[in-house]
C-alpha positions in Angstrom: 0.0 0.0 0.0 1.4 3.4 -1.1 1.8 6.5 0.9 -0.9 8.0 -0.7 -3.0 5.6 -0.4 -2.1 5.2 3.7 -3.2 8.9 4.1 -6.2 9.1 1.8 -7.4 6.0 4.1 -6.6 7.9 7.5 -8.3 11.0 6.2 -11.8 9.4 5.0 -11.8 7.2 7.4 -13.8 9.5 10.2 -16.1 9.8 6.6 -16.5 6.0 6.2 -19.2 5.7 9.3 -21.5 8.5 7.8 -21.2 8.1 4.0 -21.9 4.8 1.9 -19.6 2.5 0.1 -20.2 3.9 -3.6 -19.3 8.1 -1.4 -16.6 6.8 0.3 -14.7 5.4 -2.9 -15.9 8.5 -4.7 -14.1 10.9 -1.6 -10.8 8.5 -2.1 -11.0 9.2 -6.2 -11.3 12.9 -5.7 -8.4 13.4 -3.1 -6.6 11.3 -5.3 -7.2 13.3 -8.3 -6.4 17.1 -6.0 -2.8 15.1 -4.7 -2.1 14.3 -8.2 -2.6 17.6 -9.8 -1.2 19.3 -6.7 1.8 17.4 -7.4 2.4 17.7 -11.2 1.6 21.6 -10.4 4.6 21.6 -7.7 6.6 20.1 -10.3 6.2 22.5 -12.9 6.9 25.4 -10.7 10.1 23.6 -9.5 11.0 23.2 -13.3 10.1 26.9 -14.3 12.3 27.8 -10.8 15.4 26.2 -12.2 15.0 27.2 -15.8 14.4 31.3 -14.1 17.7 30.5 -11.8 19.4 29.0 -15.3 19.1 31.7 -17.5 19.9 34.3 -14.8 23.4 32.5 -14.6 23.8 34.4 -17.9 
């Protein structure tokens, strides 16, 4: 089991006793989907970062 998966299951899992199944999955799928686009956004900053801190070199 991944991290992400670990902490997707610790944060729903106060959800799990008050939603159903099919709401439950459906809250895992969309933190899943704001992680991954959270991360591929951090990534293209860090890559625009180092292109800025490259071309300042000259």
């Amino acid at each position: 089991m991944s991290k992400l998966t670990k902490e997707i299951n610790q944060l729903v899992h106060d959800y799990a006793e008050r939603l159903d199944t099919n709401d439950v999955e459906e809250l895992k799928d969309l933190l899943v989907a704001v992680t991954l686009t959270a991360e591929q956004s951090g990534f293209e900053n860090s890559i625009r970062f180092v292109m800025k801190l490259i071309c300042s070199m000259f």
